[in-house]
C-alpha positions as CSV (number, residue, x, y, z in Angstrom):
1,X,93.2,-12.2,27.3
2,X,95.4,-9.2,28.0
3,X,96.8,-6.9,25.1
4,X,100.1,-8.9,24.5
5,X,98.5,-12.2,24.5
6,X,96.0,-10.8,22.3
7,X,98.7,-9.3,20.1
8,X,100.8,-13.0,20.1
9,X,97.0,-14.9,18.8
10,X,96.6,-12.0,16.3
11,X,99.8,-12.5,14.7
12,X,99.9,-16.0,14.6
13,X,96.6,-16.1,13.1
14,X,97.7,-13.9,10.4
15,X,101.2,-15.7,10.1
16,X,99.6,-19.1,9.5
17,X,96.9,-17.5,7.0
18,X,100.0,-16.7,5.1
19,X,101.5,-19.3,4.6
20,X,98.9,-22.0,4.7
21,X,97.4,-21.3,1.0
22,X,100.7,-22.8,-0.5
23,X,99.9,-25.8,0.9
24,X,99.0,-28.9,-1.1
25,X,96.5,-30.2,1.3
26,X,94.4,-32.1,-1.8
27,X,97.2,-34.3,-2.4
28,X,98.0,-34.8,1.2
29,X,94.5,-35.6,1.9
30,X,94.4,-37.9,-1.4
31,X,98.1,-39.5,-0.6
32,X,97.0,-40.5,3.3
33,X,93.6,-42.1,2.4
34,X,95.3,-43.9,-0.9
35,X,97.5,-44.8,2.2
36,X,94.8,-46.3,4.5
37,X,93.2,-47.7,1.5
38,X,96.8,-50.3,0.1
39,X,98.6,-50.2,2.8
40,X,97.2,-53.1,5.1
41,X,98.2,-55.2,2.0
42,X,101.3,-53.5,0.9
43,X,103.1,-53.3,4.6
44,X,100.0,-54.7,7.2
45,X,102.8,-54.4,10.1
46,X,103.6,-51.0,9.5
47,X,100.1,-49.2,8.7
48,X,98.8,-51.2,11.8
49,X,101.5,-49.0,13.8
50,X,100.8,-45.8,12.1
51,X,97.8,-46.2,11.2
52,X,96.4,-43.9,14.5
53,X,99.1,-41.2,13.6
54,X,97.6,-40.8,10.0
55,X,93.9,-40.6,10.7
56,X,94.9,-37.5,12.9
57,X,97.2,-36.3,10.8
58,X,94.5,-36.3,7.9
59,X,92.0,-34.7,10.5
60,X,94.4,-32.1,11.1
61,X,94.9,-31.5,7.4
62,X,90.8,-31.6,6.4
63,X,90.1,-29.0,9.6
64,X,93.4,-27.1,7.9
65,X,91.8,-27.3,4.3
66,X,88.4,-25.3,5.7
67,X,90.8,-22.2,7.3
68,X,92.8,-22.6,3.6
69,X,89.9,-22.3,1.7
70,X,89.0,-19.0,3.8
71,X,91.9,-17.5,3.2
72,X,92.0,-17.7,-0.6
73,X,88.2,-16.7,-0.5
74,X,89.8,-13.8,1.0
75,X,92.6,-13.2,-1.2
76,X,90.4,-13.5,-3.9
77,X,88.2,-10.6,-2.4
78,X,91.7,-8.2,-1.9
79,X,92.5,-8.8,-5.3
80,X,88.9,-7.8,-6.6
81,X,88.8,-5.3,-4.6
């Protein structure tokens, strides 16, 4: 990795770490798997067709809610000092 590429990871690490503790990934989480849970009896056409889309979306989100917790750990720990 040279220095700018370096530089670009750095900053996007810190840019996502900002803004990903004002997410609502519980109620995502909670929404999508009330989701998989009704909807093959509410709409069994349309979760069949999504229904591959949401289980990665709500990986995606659960692997986002480990890096959120971690950075309002650290928040927590800047604010305490």
């Amino acid at each position: 990795m040279n220095p700018e590429e370096y530089q670009i990871a750095y900053n996007s690490v810190l840019f996502m770490a900002g803004y990903v503790h004002t997410l609502r990934l519980e109620e995502l989480i909670q929404a999508g798997e009330d989701a998989k849970a009704f909807g093959p009896f509410v709409s069994p056409t349309l979760w069949r067709e999504g229904i591959v889309n949401l289980d990665r979306t709500l990986r995606l989100a659960k692997a986002l809610k480990v890096f959120q917790a971690e950075v309002i750990k650290q928040i927590e720990e800047e604010r305490n000092g």
